[in-house]
C-alpha positions in Angstrom: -48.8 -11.4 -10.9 -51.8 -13.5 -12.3 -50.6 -16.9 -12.7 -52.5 -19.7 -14.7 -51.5 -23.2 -13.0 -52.1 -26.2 -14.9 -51.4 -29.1 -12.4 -52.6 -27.4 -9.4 -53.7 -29.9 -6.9 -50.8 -32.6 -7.4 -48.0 -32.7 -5.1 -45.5 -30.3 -6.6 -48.3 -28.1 -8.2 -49.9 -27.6 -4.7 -46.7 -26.6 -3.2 -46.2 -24.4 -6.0 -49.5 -22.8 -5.7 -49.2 -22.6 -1.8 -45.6 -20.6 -2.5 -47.1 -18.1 -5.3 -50.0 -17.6 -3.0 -47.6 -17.1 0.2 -45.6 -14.3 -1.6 -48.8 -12.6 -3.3 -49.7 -13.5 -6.6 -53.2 -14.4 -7.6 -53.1 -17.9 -8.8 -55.8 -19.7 -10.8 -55.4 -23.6 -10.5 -56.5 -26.1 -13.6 -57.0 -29.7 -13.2 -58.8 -32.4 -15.3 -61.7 -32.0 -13.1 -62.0 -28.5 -12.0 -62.9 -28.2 -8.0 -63.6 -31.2 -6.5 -65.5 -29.5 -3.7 -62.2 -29.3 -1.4 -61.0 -25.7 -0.2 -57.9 -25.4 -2.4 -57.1 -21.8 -1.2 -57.6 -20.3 -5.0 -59.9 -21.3 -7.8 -59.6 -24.4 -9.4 -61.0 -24.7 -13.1 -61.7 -27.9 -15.4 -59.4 -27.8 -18.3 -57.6 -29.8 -21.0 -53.8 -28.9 -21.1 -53.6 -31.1 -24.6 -56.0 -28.9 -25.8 -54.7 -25.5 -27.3 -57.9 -23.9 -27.4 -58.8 -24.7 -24.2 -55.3 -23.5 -22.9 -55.6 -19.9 -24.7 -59.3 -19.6 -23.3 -57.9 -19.9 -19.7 -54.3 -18.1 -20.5 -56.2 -14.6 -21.6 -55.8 -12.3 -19.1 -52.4 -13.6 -17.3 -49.3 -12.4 -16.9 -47.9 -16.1 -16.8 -48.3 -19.6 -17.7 -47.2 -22.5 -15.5 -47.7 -26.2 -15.5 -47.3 -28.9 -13.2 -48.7 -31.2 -15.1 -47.4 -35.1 -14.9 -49.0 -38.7 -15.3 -50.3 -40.8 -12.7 -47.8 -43.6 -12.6 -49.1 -46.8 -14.1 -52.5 -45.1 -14.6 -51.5 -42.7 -17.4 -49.2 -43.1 -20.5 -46.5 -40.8 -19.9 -45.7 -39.9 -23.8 -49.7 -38.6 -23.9 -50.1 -36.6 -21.0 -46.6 -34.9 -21.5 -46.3 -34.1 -25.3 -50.1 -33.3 -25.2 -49.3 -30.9 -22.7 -46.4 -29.6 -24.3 -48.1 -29.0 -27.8 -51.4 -27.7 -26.3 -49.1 -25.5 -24.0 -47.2 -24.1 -26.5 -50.1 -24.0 -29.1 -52.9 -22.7 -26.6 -50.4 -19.6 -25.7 -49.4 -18.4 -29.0 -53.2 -18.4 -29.5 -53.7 -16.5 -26.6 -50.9 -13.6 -26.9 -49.5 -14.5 -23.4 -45.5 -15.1 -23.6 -43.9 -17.0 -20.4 -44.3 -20.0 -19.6 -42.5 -22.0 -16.8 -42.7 -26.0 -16.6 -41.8 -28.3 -14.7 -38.9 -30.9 -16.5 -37.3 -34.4 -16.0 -34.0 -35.1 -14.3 -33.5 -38.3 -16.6 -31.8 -35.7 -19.4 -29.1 -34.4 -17.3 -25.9 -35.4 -17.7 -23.8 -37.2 -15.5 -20.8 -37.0 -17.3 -19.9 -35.6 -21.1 -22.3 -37.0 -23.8 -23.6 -39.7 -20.6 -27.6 -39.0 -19.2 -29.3 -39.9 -16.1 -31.5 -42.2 -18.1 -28.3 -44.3 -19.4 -27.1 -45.6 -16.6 -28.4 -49.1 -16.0 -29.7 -48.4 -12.7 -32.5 -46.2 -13.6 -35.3 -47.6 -12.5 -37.7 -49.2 -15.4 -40.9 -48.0 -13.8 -39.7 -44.3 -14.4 -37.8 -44.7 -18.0 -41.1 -43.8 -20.2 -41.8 -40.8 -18.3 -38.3 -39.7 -19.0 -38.1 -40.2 -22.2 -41.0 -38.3 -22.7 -39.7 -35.3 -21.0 -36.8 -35.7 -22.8 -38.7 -35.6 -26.0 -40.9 -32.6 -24.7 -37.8 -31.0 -23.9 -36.6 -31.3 -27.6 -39.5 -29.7 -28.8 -39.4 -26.4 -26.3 -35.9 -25.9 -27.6 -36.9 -25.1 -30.8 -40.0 -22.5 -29.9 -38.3 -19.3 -30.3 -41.4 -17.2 -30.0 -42.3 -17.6 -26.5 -40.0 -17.1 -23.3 -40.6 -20.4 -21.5 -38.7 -21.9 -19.2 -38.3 -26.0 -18.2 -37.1 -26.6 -14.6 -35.5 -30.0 -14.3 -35.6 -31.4 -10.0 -32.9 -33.2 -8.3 -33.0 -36.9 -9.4 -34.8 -37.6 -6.1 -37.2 -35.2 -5.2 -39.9 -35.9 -2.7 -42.0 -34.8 0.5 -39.6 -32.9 2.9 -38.3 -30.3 4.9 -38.5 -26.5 3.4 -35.0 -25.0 3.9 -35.1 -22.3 1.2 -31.8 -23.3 -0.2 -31.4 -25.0 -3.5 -28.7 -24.9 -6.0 -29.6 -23.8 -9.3 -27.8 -25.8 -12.5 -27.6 -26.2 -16.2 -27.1 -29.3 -18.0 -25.4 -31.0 -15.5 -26.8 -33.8 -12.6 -26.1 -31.4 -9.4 -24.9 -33.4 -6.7 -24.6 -32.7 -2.8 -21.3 -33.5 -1.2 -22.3 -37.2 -0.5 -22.8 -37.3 -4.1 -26.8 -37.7 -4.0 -28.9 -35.7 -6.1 -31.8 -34.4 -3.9 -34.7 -31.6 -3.3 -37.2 -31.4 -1.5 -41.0 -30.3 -2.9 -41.0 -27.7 -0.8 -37.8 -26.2 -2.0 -38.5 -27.1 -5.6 -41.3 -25.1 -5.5 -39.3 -22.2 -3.9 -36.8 -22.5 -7.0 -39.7 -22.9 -9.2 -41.7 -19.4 -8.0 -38.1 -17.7 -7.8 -37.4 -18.2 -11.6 -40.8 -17.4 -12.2 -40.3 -13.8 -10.1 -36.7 -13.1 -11.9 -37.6 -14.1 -15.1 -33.6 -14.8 -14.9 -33.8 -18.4 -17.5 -35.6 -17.4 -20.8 -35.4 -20.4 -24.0 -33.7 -22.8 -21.5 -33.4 -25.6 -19.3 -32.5 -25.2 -15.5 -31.8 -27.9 -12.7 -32.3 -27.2 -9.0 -31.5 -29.5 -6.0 -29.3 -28.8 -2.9 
């Protein structure tokens, strides 16, 4: 499969690349810069995710669309990068006549109990609140695309740098919880769920959570 990767050299994009690449697929990696002279393992490409003509440019010729994409914390505002990449995203592939498209999604929208998010709880950190709510508001606006067969992969609440187990739980709407009641995944693993879905195609017009 010819994947397009927006996000490529971040932390979860590069994991996600390094797992499309370990199972096969031919991946072509976007970034803001293009190559910055450092052996990536596939070729990297400058390109604008807000910018739908760019994205279509880029998309022809792939099977698949995926994106990575996220702000640099307290470098980037979080309601730009993410509903600019949402809207070029969707925009740039209808342009372009490719259909799937896989993203990576917030936590802060899952629910922890009926009608009660993540993001309401008064212990969610401040730093992180703006990024949430954009992803919350990016994931409004994939709900109501009904033309293309994306799919937005929500991660544990914590997900960070770990161990790669291959085992991850795959939710809905719902916080998933281990049996100590944290909600956890590693990048690795992520990424496993992540190229899996891509793969089985098995989520189509919806939102999925994965941790352990």
């Amino acid at each position: 499969m010819k994947v397009l990767l927006f996000g490529a050299t971040g932390h979860i994009g590069s994991a996600i690349a390094a797992e499309l690449l370990s199972r096969g697929h031919q991946v072509t990696g976007v970034t803001r810069s293009g190559s910055n002279g450092d052996d990536a393992g596939f070729p990297l490409v400058a390109g604008d995710v807000s910018n739908a003509a760019q994205v279509a440019e880029l998309a022809a010729g792939h099977d698949l669309v995926a994106s990575a994409v996220g702000p640099r914390l307290g470098v980037d505002d979080d309601r730009e990068i993410l509903i600019g990449a949402t809207n070029g995203l969707i925009e740039g592939l209808r342009k372009s006549g490719v259909k799937r498209l896989v993203v990576l999604g917030g936590a802060g929208s899952l629910e922890t109990a009926p009608g009660v998010r993540v993001i309401d709880s008064p212990h969610f950190p401040e730093m992180w609140k703006a990024n949430a709510h954009a992803q919350i508001e990016a994931l409004g606006i994939y709900r109501e695309v009904q033309d293309l067969d994306w799919t937005f992969i929500s991660p544990a609440q914590m997900i960070e740098p770990g161990e790669r187990t291959g085992s991850y739980r795959v939710g809905g709407e719902q916080l998933l919880v281990d049996a100590e009641g944290k909600s956890r995944i590693s990048i690795a693993d992520y990424a496993i769920a992540f190229v899996d879905e891509i793969e089985r195609g098995a989520s189509i017009r919806t939102r999925i959570a994965v941790a352990y």
